[in-house]
C-alpha positions in Angstrom: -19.9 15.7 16.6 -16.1 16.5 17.3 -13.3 14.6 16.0 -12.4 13.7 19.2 -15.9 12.5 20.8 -15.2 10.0 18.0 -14.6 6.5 17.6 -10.9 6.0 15.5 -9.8 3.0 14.1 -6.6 2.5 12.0 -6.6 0.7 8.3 -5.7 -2.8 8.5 -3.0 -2.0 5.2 -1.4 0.3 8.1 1.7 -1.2 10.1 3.3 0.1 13.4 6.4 1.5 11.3 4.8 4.6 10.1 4.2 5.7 6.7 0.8 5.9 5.1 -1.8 5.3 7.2 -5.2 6.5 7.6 -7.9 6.6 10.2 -11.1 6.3 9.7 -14.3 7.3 12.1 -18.0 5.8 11.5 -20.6 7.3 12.3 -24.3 6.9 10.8 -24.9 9.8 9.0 -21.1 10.3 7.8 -17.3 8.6 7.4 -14.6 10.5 8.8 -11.4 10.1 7.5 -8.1 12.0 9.2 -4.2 11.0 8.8 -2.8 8.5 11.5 0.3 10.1 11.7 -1.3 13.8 12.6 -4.2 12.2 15.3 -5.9 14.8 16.5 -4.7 18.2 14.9 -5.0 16.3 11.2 -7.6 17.9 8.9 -10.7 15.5 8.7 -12.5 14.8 5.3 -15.9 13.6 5.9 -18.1 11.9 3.6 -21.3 10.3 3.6 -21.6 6.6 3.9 -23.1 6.2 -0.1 -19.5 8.0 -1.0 -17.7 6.2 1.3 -18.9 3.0 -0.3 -18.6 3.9 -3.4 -14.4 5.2 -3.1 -13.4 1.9 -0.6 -15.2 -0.2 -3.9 -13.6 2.0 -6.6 -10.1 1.5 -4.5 -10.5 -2.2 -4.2 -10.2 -2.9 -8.1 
């Protein structure tokens, strides 16, 4: 599936100002993750939903 065909949605820790902010794509068999600030032409890291799961719980302590 293309980066594009895909669903984005911005991190709620992101503000309208700029600065670090991430997107992040679901999809069932994988998580896409790209930078906010690039859209489209930003590189895309793609995990699978076990990783995914296991960073966003590893991040939250």
């Amino acid at each position: 599936m293309s980066a594009a065909a895909l669903s984005w949605f911005k991190s709620s820790y992101s503000s309208d100002e700029g600065g670090a902010c991430v997107e992040v794509a679901a999809h069932p068999a994988t998580v896409h993750v790209r930078d906010s600030k690039l859209g489209g032409t930003s590189p895309v890291f793609t995990a699978s939903p076990d990783t995914w799961d296991a960073f966003v719980a590893r991040a939250a302590r």
